[in-house]
C-alpha positions as semicolon CSV with decimal commas, in nm:
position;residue;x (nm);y (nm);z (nm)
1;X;2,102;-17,381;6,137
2;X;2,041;-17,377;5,778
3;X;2,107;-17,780;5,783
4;X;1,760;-17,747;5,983
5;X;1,563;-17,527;5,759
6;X;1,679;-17,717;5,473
7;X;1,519;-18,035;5,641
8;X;1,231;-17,925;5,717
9;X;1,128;-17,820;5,384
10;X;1,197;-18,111;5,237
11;X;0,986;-18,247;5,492
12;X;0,685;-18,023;5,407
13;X;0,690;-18,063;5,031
14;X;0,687;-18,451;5,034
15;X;0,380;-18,439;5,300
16;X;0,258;-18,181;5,023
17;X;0,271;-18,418;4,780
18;X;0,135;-18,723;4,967
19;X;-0,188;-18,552;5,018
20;X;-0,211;-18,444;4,720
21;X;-0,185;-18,794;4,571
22;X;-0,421;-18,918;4,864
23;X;-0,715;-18,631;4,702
24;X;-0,662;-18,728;4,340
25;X;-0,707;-19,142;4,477
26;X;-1,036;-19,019;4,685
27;X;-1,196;-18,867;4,322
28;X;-1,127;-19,185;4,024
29;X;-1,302;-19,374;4,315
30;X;-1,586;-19,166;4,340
31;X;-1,625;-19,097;3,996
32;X;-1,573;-19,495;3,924
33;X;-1,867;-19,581;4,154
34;X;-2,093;-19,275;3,997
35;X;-2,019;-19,457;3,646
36;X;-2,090;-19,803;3,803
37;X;-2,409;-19,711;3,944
38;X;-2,522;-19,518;3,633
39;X;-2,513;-19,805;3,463
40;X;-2,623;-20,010;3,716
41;X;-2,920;-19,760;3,678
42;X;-3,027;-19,749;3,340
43;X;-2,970;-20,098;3,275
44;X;-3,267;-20,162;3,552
45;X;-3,476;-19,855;3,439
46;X;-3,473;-20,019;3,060
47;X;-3,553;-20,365;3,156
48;X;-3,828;-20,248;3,395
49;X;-3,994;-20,005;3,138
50;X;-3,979;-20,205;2,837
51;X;-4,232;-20,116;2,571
52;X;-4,484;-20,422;2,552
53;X;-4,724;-20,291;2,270
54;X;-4,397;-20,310;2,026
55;X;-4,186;-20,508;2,186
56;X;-3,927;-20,250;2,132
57;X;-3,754;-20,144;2,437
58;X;-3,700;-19,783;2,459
59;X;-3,315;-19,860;2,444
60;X;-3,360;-19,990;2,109
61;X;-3,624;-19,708;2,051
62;X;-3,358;-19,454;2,115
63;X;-3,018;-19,637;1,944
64;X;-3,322;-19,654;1,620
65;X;-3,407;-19,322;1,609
66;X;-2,978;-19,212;1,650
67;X;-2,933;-19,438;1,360
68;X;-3,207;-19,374;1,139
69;X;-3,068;-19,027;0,972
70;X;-2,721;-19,211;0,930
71;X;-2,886;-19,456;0,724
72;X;-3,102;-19,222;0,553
73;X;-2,737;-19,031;0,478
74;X;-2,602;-19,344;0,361
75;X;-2,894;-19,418;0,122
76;X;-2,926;-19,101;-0,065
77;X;-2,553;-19,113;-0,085
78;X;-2,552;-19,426;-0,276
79;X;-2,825;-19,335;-0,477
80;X;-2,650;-19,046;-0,557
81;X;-2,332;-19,196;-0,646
82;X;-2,525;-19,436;-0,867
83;X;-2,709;-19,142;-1,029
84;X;-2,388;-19,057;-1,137
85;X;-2,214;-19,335;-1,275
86;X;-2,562;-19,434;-1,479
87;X;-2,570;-19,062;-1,563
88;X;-2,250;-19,108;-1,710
89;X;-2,261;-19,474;-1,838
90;X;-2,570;-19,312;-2,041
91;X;-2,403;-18,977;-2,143
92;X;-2,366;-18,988;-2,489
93;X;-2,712;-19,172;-2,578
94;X;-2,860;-18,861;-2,373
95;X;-2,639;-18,584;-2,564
96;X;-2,773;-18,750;-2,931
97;X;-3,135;-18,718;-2,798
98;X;-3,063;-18,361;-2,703
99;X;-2,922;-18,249;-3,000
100;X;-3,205;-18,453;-3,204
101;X;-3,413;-18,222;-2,998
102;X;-3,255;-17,931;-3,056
103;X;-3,241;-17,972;-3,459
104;X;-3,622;-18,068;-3,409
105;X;-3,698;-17,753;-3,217
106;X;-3,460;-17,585;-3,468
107;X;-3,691;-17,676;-3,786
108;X;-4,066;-17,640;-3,576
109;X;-3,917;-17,231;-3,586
110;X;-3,829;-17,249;-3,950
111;X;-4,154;-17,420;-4,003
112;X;-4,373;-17,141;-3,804
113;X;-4,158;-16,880;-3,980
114;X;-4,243;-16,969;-4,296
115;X;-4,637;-17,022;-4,247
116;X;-4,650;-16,663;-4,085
117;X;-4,458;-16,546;-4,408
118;X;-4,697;-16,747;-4,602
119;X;-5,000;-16,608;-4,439
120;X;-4,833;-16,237;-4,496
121;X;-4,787;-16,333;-4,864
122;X;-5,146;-16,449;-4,897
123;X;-5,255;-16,134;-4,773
124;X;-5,061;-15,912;-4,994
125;X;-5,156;-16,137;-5,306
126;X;-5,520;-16,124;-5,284
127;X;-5,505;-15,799;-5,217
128;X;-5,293;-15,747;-5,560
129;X;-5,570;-16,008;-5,695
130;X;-5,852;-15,799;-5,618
131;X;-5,660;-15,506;-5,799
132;X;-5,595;-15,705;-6,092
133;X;-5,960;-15,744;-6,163
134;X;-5,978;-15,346;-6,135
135;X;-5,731;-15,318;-6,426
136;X;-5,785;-15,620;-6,652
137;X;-5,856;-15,400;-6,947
138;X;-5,511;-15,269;-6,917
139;X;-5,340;-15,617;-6,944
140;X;-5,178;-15,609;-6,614
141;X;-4,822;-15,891;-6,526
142;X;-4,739;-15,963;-6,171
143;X;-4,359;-15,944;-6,099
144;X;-4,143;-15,954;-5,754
145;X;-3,924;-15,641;-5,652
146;X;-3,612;-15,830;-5,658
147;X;-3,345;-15,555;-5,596
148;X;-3,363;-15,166;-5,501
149;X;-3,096;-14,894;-5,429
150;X;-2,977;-14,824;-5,133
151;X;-3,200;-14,619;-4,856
152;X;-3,526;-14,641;-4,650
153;X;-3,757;-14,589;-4,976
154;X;-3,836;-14,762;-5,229
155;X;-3,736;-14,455;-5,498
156;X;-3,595;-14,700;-5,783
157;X;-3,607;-15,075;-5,770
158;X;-3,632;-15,349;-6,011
159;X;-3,863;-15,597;-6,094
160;X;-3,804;-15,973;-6,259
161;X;-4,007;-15,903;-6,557
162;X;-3,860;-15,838;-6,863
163;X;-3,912;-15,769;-7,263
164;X;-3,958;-16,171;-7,307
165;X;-4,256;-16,128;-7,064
166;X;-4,461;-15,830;-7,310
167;X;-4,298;-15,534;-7,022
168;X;-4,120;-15,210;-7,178
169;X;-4,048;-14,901;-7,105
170;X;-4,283;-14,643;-7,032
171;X;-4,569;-14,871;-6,894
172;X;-4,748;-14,845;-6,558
173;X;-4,665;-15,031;-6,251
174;X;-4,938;-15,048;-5,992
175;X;-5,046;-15,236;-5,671
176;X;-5,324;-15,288;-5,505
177;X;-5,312;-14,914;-5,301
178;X;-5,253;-14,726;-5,661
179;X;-4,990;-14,620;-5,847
180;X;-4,599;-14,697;-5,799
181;X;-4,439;-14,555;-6,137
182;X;-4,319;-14,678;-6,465
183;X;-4,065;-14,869;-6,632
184;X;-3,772;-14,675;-6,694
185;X;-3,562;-14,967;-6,828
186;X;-3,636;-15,342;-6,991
187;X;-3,449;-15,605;-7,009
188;X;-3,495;-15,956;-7,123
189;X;-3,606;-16,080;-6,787
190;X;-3,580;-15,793;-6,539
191;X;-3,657;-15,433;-6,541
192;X;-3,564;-15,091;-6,379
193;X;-3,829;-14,905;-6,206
194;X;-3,865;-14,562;-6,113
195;X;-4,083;-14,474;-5,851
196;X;-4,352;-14,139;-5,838
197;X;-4,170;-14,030;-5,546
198;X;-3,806;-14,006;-5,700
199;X;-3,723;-13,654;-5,790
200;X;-3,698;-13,739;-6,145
201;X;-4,028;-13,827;-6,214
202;X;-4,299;-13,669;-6,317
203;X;-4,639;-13,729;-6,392
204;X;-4,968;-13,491;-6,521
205;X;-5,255;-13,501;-6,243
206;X;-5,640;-13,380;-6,129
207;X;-5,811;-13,320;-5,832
208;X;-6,100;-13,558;-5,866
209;X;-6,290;-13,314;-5,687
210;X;-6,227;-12,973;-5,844
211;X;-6,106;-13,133;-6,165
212;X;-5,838;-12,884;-6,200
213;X;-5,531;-13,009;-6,365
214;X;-5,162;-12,988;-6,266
215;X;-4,835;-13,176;-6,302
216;X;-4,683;-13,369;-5,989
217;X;-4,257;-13,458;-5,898
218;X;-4,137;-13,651;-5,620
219;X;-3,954;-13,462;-5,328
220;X;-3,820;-13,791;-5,150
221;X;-3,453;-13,849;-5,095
222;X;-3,280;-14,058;-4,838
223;X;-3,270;-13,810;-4,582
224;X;-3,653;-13,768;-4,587
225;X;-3,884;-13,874;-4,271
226;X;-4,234;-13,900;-4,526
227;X;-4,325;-13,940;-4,856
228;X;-4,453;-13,658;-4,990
229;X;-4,488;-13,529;-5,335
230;X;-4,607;-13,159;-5,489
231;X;-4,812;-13,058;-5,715
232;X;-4,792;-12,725;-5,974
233;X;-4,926;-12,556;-6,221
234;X;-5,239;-12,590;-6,103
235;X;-5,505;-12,339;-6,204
236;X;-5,695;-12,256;-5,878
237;X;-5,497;-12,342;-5,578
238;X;-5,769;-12,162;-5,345
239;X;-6,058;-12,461;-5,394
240;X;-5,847;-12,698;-5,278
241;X;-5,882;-12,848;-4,916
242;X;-5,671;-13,147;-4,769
243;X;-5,827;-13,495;-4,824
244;X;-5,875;-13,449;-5,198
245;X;-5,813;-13,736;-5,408
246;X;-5,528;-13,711;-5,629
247;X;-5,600;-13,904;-6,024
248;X;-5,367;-13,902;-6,342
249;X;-5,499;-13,723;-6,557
250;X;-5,409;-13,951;-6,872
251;X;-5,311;-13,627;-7,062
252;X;-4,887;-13,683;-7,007
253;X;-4,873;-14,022;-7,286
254;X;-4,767;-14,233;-6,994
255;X;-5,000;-14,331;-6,711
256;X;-5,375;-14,440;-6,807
257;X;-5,620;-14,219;-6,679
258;X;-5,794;-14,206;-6,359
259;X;-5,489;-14,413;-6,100
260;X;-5,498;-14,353;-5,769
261;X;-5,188;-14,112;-5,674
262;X;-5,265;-14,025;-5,345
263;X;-5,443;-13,724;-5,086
264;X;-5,362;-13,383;-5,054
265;X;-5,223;-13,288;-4,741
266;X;-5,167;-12,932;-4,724
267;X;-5,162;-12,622;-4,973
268;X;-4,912;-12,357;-5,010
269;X;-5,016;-12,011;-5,091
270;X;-4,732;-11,827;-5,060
271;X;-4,588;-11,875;-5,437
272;X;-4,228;-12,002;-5,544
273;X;-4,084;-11,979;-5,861
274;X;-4,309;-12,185;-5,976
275;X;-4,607;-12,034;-5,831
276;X;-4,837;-12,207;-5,584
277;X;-4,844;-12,567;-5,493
278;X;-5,040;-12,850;-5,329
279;X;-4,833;-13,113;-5,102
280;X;-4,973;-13,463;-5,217
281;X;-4,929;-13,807;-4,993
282;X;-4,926;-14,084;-5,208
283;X;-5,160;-14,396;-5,140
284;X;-4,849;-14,655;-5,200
285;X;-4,645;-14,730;-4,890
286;X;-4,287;-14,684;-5,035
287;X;-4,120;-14,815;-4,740
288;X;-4,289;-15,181;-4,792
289;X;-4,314;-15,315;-5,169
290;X;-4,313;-15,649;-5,234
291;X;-4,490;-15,751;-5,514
292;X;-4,645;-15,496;-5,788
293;X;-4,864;-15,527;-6,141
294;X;-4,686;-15,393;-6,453
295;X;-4,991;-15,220;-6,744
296;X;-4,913;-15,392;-7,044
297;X;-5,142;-15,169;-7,186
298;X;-4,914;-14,864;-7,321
299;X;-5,098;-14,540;-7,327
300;X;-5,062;-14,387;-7,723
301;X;-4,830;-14,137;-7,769
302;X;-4,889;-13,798;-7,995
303;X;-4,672;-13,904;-8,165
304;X;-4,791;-14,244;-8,254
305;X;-5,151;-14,081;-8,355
306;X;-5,278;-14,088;-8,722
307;X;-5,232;-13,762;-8,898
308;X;-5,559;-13,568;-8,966
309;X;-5,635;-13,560;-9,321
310;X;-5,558;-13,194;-9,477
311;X;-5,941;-13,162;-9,651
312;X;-5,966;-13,125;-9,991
313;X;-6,077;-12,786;-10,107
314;X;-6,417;-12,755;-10,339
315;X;-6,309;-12,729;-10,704
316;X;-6,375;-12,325;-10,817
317;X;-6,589;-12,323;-11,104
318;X;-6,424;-12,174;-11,424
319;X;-6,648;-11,996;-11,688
320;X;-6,691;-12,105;-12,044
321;X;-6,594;-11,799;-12,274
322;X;-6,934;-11,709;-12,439
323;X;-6,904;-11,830;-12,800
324;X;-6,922;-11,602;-13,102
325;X;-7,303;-11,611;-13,222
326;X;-7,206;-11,573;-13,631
327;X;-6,945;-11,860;-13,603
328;X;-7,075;-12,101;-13,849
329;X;-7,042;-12,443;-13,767
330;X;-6,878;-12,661;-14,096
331;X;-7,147;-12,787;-14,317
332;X;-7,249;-13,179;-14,305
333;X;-7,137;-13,339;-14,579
334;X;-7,492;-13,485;-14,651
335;X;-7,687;-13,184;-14,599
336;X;-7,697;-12,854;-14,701
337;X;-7,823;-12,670;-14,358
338;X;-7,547;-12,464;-14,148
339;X;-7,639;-12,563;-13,805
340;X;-7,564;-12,266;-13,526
341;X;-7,467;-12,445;-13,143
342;X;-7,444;-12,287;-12,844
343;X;-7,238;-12,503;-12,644
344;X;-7,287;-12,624;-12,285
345;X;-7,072;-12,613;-11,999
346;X;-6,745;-12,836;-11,989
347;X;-6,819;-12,947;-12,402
348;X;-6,705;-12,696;-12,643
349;X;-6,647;-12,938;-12,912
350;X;-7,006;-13,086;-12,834
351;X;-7,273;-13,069;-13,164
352;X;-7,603;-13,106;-13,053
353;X;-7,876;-13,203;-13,237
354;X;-8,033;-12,923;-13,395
355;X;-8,349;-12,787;-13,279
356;X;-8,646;-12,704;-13,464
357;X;-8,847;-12,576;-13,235
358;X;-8,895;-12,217;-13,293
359;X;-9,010;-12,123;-12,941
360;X;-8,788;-12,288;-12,746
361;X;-8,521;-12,039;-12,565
362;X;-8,172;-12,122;-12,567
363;X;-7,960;-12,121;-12,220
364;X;-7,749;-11,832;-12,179
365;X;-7,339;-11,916;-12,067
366;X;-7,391;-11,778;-11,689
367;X;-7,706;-12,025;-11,637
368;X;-7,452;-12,286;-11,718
369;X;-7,201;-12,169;-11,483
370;X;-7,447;-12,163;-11,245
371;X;-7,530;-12,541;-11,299
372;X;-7,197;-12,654;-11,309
């Protein structure tokens, strides 16, 4: 009995298989055939509808038109590649032209530097020109700031213009906004300058307007936001008003009269030790100086002034001691006649010639004193 079941499923499973095989057969041949007659197909539908205006069939139409972007990919490839190679062949000829460029480029900005400086430096010269004119009676020098201390302001700085150049201590220095402050120190071919603004200065002043006199120090150190300067001493605080023009007053023996200082600002009424004051702003821009005038002219010191002649007092008239009228006068020799002689101011010893005249009336002494 099993012998039997055994059998027949053997049986079923090769039957299985042969149909199975038979199926598989049934679809290559019908897919084979599809393929043929696909073919078959568009070989016949290309012929027939050939393109006659081009002569192009629309086979070769399509198989262009697949292969046109491959060539188009080829092409730019090969350009690119030989891009690259002549890019390289040419490398260093194209790195020398840069850098020629680039040094070129280089000097056209130290070129335009310069002419911008230039046209800065023309500015600030004629402007120092025009002020030379204003003080040619005072023998002004142009000289170059060629070092300064340390700090935002230009408190103490030096110049190169020296004692071989006619500059010394105590004279002027000016620009073309008014003034900057005096030599302090000389040297052969440089000198020290301190600066209206530095604490140590000082300097006597007027108010142009009021005329009132006073004596101005600088209140600047490194710490300070403006330039400002102050002004005491002076004799009636109450008439001044900010905007008034600030002069030297020529009276210290060390600035020339009548230099521009500056503008008041403000006034203080509520008096310090050294009573009130007026806050001054000075015309020169202390943060920027470049180029300034030194006055050769020195301003005479008291010092240096001729002494005034002591006058010479009027001589006191001294009287003549009123002569004894019996002195008798020696005889001449070669006469007999005793001659009586008053005599005359200043000549006691003088002998007269005598007079005959009987009404003539002798001086008395006091109408000679008078005379005399």
């Amino acid at each position: 009995m099993a012998n039997n079941k055994k059998k027949d499923r053997k049986r079923y499973t090769t039957r299985s298989a042969r149909n199975t095989q038979r199926r598989g057969q049934a679809v290559k041949r019908v897919l084979i055939t599809v393929i043929i007659l696909a073919i078959v197909g568009a070989t016949v539908f290309f012929l027939v509808l050939r393109d006659q205006s081009s002569q192009i069939s629309i086979a070769e139409n399509a198989i262009g038109s697949l292969l046109t972007p491959v060539q188009d990919a080829l092409s730019s490839a090969a350009h690119s590649v030989k891009g690259f190679f002549t890019s390289w062949r040419d490398y260093d000829k194209l790195q020398d032209e840069y850098d020629a460029l680039s040094r070129e480029n280089q000097q056209l900005s130290l070129e335009l530097d310069s002419a911008e400086e230039a046209v800065l430096e023309n500015e600030r010269l004629k402007a120092l020109l025009d002020a030379t004119s204003s003080y040619e009676s005072l023998d002004p020098i142009y000289a170059r700031v060629i070092a300064r201390d340390a700090g935002q302001w230009f408190s103490t700085f030096s110049i190169n213009r020296g004692t071989m150049h006619g500059v010394y201590t105590g004279m002027a220095v000016v620009n073309g906004d008014g003034l900057i402050g005096y030599v302090h120190q000389a040297g052969l071919n440089y000198a020290t300058v301190y600066s209206i603004i530095d604490p140590r200065s000082g300097l006597s002043c007027l108010v142009q307007r009021t005329r009132d006199n006073g004596i101005m120090r600088g209140g600047v150190t490194n710490e300070s936001d403006t330039a400002e300067c102050y002004i005491y001493y002076l004799p009636n605080v109450n008439n001044i008003v900010p905007g008034d023009l600030i002069v030297t007053s020529g009276t210290d023996s060390l600035y020339p009269k009548g230099l521009t200082v500056g503008t008041v600002t403000q006034v203080s009424l509520s008096a310090g030790s050294e009573g009130n004051y007026a806050v001054v702003s000075p015309a020169v821009d202390f943060l920027h100086i470049e180029e300034v005038l030194v006055l050769r002219e020195v301003v005479e010191k008291t010092s240096e002034l001729a002494a005034v002649p002591t006058p010479t007092p009027a001589p006191t008239a001294t009287p003549s001691p009123t002569p004894d009228s019996d002195a008798v006068l020696p005889v001449n020799p070669n006469t007999t006649e005793e001659i009586y002689v008053y005599p005359s101011a200043g000549q006691t010893n003088a002998t007269p010639a005598p007079d005959t005249d009987p009404g003539r009336i002798e001086p008395l002494p006091e109408d000679s004193w008078v005379t005399g």
